[in-house]
N, C-alpha and C positions, 0 to 999 in steps of 0.2 A: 504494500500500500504506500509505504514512504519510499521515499528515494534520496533521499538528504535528511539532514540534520541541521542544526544550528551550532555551528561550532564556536561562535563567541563566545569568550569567558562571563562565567554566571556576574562576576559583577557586573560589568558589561550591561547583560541583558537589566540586574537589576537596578543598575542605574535609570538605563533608559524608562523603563516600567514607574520607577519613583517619578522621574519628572511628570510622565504622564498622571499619574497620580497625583500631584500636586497643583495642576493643571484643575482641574475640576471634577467634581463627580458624575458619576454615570444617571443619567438621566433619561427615563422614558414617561411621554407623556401619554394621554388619551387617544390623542389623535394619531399616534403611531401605531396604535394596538389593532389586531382585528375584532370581527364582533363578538361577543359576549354570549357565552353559553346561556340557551332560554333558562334552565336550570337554575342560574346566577344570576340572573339577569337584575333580580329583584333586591338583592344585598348587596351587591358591590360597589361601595364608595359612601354605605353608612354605617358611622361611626369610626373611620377613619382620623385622628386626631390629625391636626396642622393638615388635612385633606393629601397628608403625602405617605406614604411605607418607605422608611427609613432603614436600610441594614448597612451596618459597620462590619468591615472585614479585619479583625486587628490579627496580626502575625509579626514573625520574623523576617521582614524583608532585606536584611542586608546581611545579617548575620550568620555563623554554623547550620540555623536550620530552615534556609530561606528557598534553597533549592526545594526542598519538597514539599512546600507552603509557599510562601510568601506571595510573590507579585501571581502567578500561577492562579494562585487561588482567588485575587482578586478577576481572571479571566474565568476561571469557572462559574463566577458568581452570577458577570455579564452574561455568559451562557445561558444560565440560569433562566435568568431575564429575560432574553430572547425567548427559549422557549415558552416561558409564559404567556408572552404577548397577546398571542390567538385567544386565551381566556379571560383577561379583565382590562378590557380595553377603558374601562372608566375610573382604573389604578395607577395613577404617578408614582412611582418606586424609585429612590434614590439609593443607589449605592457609594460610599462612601471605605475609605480605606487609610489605616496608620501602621507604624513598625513600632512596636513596643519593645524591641532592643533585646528581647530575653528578660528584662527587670521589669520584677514588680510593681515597683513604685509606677514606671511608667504604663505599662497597662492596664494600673489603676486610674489614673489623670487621664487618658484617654477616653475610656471607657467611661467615668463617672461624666465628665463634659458631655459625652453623646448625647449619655442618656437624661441629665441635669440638665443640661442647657441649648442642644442644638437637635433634639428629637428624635433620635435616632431608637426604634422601636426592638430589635433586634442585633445581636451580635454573634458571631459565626466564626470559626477556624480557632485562636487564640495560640495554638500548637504547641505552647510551652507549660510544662505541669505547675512549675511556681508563680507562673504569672496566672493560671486558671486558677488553682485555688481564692486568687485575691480578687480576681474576678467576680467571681462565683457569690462572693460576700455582695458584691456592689448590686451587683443582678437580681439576689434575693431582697437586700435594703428596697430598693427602686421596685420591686416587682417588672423585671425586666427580663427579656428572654437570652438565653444566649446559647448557641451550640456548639460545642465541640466536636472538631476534627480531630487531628494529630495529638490528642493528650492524651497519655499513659496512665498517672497516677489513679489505683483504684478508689482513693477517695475523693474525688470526683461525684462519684454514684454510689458511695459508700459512705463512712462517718461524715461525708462534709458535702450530703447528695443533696438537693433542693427543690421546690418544686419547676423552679423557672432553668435550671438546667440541665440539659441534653447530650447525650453521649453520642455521635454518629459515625464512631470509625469503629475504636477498640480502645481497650485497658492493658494493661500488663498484664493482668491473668491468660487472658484472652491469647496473647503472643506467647506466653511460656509454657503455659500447660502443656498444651499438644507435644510440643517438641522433646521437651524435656521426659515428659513418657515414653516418648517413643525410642532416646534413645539411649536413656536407661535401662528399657528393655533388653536393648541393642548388647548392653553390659558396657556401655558409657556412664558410669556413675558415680565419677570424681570429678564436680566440677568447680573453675577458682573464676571468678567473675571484673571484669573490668568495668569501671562504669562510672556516671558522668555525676558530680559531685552537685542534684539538684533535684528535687521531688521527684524527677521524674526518675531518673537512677537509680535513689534511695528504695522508692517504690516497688522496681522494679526486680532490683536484689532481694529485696524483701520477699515477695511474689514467685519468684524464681526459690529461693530456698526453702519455701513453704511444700511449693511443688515437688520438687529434691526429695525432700525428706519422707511424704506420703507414698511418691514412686520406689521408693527405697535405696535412693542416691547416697552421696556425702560431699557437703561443702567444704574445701577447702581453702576458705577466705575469698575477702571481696577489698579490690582497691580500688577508691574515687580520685579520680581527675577532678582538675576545678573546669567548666563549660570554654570552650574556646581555644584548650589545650594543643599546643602543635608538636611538642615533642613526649613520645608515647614510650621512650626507651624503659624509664626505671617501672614504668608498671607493665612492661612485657617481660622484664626480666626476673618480676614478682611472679606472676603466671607460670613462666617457666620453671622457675625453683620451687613450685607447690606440688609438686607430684600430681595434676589435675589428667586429667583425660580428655579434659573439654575445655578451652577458655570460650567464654561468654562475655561477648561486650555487651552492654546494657548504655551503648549509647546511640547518638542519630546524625546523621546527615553529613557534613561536613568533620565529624568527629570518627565517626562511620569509617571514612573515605582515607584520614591519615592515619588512622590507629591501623586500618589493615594494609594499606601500602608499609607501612613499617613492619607488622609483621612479617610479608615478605621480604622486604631488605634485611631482616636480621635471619633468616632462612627459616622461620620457623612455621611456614609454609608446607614444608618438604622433613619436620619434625614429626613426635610420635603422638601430638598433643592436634583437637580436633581445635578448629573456631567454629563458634557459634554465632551470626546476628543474629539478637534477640529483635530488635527494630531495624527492616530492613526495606529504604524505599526505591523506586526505579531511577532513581537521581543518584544512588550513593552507586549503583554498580555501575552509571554511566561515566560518572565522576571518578570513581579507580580503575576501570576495564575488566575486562574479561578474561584478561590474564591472572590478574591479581584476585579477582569474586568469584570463580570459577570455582563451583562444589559448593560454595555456599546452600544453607536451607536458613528457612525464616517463611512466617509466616504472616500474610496480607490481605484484608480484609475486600482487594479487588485490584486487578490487573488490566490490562487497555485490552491484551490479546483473547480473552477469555470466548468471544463471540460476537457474530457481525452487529447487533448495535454497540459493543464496546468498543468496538473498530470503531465504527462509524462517528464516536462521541470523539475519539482522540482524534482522528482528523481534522474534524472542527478547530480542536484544541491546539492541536499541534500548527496547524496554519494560524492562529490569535498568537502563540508563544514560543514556537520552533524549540517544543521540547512533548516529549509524549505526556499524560496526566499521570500521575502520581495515586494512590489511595486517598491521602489527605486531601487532593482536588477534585475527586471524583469525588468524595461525601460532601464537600463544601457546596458543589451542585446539586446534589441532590438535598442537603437541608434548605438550601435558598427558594429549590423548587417546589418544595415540599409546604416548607412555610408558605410562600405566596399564595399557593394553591389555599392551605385553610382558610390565608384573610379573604381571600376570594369566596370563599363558599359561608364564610356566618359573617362578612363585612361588616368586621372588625378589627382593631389592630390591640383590640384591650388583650393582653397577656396568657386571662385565663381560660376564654373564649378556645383563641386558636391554637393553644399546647392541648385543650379537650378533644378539639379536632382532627390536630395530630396525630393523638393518642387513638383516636376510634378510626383510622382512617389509613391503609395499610399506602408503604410508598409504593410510587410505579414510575418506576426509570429507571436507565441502564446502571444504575448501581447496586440498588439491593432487591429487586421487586419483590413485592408483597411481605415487606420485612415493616415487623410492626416495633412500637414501644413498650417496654414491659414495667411494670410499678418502681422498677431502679431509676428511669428514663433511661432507658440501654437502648439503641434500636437494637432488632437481634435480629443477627442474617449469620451468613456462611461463611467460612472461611476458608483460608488456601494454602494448603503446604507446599509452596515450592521452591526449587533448587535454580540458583545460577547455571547457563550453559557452559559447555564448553567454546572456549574461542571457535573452534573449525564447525559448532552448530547450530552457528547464529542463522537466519535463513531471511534473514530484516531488519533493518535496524530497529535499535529499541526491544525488541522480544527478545528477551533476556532470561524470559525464565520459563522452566519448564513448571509444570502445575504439576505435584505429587498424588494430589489425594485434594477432594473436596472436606473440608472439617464441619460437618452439619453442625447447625446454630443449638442441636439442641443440646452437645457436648463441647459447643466453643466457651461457654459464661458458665460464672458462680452459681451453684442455686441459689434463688431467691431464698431458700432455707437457712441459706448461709449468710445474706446480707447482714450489714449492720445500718442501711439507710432507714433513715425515718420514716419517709415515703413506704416503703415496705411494710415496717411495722405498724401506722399507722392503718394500711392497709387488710393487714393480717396476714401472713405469712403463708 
């Protein structure tokens, strides 16, 4: 399907995407829309606050985890939008987009201004675990919605679950379980964990030796990097000297990319000890090659190659961004879609109206279909074990990875038996 790439260096590309971002927001009015489902006909555009739908896209645009977010995901969003169009031609939707740096602090001030002072009804991707947690706080205070893509930490939907936020990719469990069962089985079960010194790491480690220990593994220690780390030598050297069978990085993107290029420059590629990405996106093996990712397994909650409308979505994609979608960009479209559609159908943009709509209302698009929300707000779909090609079986660019095994949604997540969100117990279990 493709025949090129976009060879520009990522900052590059994300420079250009920031100015455009800066530039103005994405804007569709009434009169660009086509006409209006009779269905809807009769809701759409009351009760609409400021008469506009307002969604913020905040990410890492510049940063370690920008490639498999960041500007990307503000182009899924437009997507997004586009497709909408044909249903609420009587909808102004504004999309709007910030870099929140990795820090806290600043995805807080962002995010609080949206929704405080410039009306922004929705917010979407976040990708960083310590920025979403403080998020999480702002969106509950405001009764504001917000969705997660790329965020890890199980408590998210766990002790710190809420009702105005939404899980749409995966957690940690979700990405370790599987694997780690599996290759334990294997009689892989010493394993020493590398990983990025930040909730989402922490979490992750955590998650992972829980899994360990019920599979009937044994950890052999866990070392944190601090986020943005470039030299990976004394925590591969830790790895090595722990007698493990498996190192596990428990980190992403750009962190991803130089911890495993280094472990093939120190040869321990071609050692007796396995690597594991625990988080692994289409950005990190395009960014170290096929020479260097090759044998990898990891597991994703959606791939471009999977079937002809997921083709069909990444062409789109790839002609707006001269890179294929990522998972993170593929859920960012489909919660943008997803949402619109409900303020569409009870025209509304009041909070509790359309997460009720959400929730009764199964998705239908090339990402998860018919994948609903469960009382944690998890959406729960499928998932995918698969392995890095080898260089000589690539057969296109970009299709990088073979799919091992589909992971049915209904052994990818926690029991709810096992929650500890509110939402749950309030619920009843």
């Amino acid at each position: 399907m493709m025949t090129k790439t976009d060879d520009r260096p990522a900052s590059t590309r994300r420079g250009l995407a920031g100015r455009l971002l800066a530039a103005a927001a994405i804007t569709v009015s009434a009169a660009a829309l086509a006409p209006l489902p009779a269905d809807a006909a009769g809701t759409s555009g009351a009760g609409i606050s400021d008469n506009v739908v307002r969604i913020g896209v905040v990410n890492d645009q510049s940063g370690p985890l920008s490639d498999l977010a960041g500007a990307g995901s503000v182009v899924a969003a437009g997507l997004a939008l586009e497709d909408f169009k044909a249903l609420a031609p009587s909808l102004k939707v504004e999309i709007v987009a910030a870099d929140h740096q990795n820090k806290a602090d600043i995805g807080v001030e962002v995010v609080r201004k949206w929704y405080e002072a410039e009306g922004v009804d929705m917010v979407v991707d976040v990708g960083n675990s310590a920025v979403a947690l403080a998020v999480q706080s702002i969106a509950r205070e405001r009764n504001k919605l917000v969705i997660y893509a790329a965020v890890g930490t199980t408590d998210i939907t766990g002790s710190q679950c809420s009702p105005t936020g939404l899980a749409w990719l995966h957690d940690n469990y979700n990405l370790v379980s599987g694997p780690i069962r599996r290759l334990v089985a294997q009689g892989q079960d010493k394993w020493f964990f590398i990983a990025a010194d930040y909730a989402f790491g922490q979490n992750m480690v955590k998650e992972s030796e829980s899994a360990l220990k019920a599979a009937g593994g044994t950890s052999m220690g866990a070392v944190f990097h601090p986020l943005g780390t470039t030299d990976y030598a004394s925590f591969l050297l830790q790895a090595q000297s722990s007698g493990a069978d498996v190192v596990a990085f428990a980190n992403a993107g750009a962190q991803l990319v130089t911890s495993m290029k280094q472990w093939n420059e120190f040869g321990m590629s071609t050692g007796p000890q396995r690597a594991v990405a625990e988080l692994m996106f289409l950005t990190d093996i395009h960014g170290m090659g096929l020479e260097t990712a090759q044998g990898l397994t990891g597991v994703t909650a959606w791939y471009w190659d999977l079937n002809d409308g997921t083709r069909a979505f990444a062409k789109r994609f790839f002609d707006r961004h001269g890179a294929m979608p990522t998972a993170p960009q593929a859920s960012v479209y489909s919660a943008v879609l997803h949402y619109l559609k409900a303020v569409a159908a009870t025209g509304t943009d009041e909070t509790g109206r359309v997460v009720a709509h959400m929730r009764a209302t199964p998705v239908d698009d090339i990402y998860a279909p018919g994948a609903r929300l469960r009382a944690d707000n998890k959406l729960v779909h499928d998932f995918y074990l698969v392995q890095v090609k080898q260089p000589g079986a690539l057969e296109k660019p970009w299709a990088y990875y073979n799919v091992l095994e589909t992971i049915p949604a209904a052994y990818a997540y926690r029991p709810l038996s096992e929650s500890d969100c509110s939402l749950v117990t309030a619920a009843g279990k």
